[in-house]
N, C-alpha and C positions, 0 to 999 in steps of 0.2 A: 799733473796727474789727475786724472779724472775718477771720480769719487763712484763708486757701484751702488744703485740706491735699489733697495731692496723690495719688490711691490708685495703685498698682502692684502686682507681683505680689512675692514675697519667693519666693529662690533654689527654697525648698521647693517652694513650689507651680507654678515652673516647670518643678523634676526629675518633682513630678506629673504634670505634664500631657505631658511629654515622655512620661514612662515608659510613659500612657495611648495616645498615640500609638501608641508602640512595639509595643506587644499587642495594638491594633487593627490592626496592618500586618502581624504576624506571623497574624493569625487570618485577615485578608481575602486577603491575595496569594494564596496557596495554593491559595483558593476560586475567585481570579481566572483565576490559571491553568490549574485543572483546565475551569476553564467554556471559559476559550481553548482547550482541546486537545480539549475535547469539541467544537465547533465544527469544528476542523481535521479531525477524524475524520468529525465530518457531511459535510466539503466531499468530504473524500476517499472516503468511500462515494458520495457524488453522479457523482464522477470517474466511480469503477467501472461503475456504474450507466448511464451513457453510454456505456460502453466495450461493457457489453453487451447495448447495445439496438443499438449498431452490427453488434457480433458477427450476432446474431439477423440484420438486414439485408444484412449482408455472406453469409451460408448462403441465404438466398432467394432472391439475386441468381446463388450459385455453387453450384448443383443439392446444396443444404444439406451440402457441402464447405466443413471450416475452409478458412484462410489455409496459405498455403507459404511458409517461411522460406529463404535462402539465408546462409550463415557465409563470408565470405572474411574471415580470418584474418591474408591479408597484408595485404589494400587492403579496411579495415575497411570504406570509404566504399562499398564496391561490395556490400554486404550488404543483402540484402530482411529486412525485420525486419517482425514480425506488428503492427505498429498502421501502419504507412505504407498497407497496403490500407486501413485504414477509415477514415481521412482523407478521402474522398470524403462519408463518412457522420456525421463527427465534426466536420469542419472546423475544428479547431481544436487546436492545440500545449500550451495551457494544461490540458486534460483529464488527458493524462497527466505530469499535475505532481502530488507530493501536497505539499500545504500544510504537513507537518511534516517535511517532507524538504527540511533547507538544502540549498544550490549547496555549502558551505565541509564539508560530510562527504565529497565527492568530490573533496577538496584532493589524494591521491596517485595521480589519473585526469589523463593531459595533454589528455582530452578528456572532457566532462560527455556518457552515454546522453542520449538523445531521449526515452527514460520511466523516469522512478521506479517502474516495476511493472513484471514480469515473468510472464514466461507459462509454462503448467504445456506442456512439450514434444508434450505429446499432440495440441494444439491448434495446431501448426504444421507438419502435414505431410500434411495433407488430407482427414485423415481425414471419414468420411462421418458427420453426429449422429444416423443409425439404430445408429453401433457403441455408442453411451451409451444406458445403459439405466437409469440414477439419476444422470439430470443434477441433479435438487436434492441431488444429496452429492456431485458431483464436484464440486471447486476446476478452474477455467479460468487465474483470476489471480491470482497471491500477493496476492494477498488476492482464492480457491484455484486459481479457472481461471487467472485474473492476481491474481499475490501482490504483496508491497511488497519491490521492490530496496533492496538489504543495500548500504552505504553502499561506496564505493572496488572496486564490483564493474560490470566494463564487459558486462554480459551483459542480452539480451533475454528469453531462456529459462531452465528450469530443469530439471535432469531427478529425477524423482520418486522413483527408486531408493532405498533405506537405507540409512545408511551412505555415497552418494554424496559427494563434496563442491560438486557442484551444488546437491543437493538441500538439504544445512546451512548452506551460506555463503552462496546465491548470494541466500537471503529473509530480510529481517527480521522478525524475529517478534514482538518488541516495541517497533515506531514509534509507538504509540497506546496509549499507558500501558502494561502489561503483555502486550498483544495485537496482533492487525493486521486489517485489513480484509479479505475475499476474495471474488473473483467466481464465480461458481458458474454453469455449464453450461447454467442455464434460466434464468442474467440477475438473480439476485437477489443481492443484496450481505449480509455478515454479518458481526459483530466476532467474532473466536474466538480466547482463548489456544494458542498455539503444539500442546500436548500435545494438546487437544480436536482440531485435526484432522487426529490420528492414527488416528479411529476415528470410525465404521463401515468396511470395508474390509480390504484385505489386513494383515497388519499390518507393521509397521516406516511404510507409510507414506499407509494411512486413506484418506480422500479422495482425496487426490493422486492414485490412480488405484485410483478406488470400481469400476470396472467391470475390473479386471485384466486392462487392453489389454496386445499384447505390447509395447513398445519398437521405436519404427521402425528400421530400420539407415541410418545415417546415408551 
């Protein structure tokens, strides 16, 4: 009678196959993740993108005069903030969400902004869009006309100036790998590292105000 011999694996070739494991997990996550935050940068270009088709809609509607902001300071809640106009045209709250902007970066806020993006000030006081004369190089939203708000920062705007600390803290420059998304003046969205849109324009601060409007007085 012939004996049943039983095959299994021996210690060694189970350290192999782990260890196989292990440098396949180390080579694919990586790739996982960059593919996931390429995705969240697609959605959040999308965001912007809506944000300014609204824009464009919102000037046709308002004899092609941006939106007008109001600041109260003490009774935050009584503040007109530049996306609540376009809500009519956006109808929706999700828009200005970006996808790689947790809720838990704005843990030392006792209140979460209503948008993860932020608006270049120019575009909040009514101005007329005959005063822009290189709207494909002005930023509208950090990420340029509307940029991407800087995490534990309670602000809807940003002011453009150099040196300001509006203009350094109040945008993230690197939410999207090394970079950030930006809306631009004629509605087109763009990835750009921080220094890139420092130029074309005045310098210290490029784009941000490519047509060297004055500063409105607040």
């Amino acid at each position: 009678m012939k004996s049943i011999r039983k095959s299994a694996f021996t210690l060694i070739e189970l350290l192999v196959v782990i260890a196989i494991i292990a440098i396949l997990a180390a080579i694919l996550f990586p790739v996982f993740a960059k593919a996931r935050e390429n995705a969240r940068r697609s959605s959040c270009q999308s965001n912007q993108k809506q944000i300014g088709i609204a824009i464009m809609q919102y000037l046709q509607d308002n004899d092609e005069r941006y939106m007008v902001v109001e600041h109260d300071e003490v009774n935050p809640e009584n503040s007109v903030t530049w996306f609540q106009p376009l809500q009519p045209y956006i109808k929706s709250e999700k828009v200005f969400r970006c996808p790689s902007f947790s809720a838990s970066e704005d843990s030392g806020l006792a209140t979460r902004p209503e948008s993860d993006y932020v608006i270049n000030i120019f575009f909040t006081h009514g101005y007329h869009s005959a005063q822009l004369q290189n709207t494909a190089e002005q930023i509208t939203v950090e990420q340029i006309t509307v940029g991407e708000r800087a995490p534990n920062v309670y602000a809807f705007d940003y002011h453009p100036e150099a040196g300001s600390d509006e203009f350094d803290d109040h945008l993230k420059k690197d939410r999207h790998f090394d970079g950030a998304n930006y809306l631009f003046a004629d509605g087109h969205v763009k990835w750009f590292k921080w220094h890139n849109t420092l130029s074309p324009g005045p310098a210290g601060v490029g784009m941000h105000n490519r047509d060297s409007l004055e500063l409105p007085e607040e």
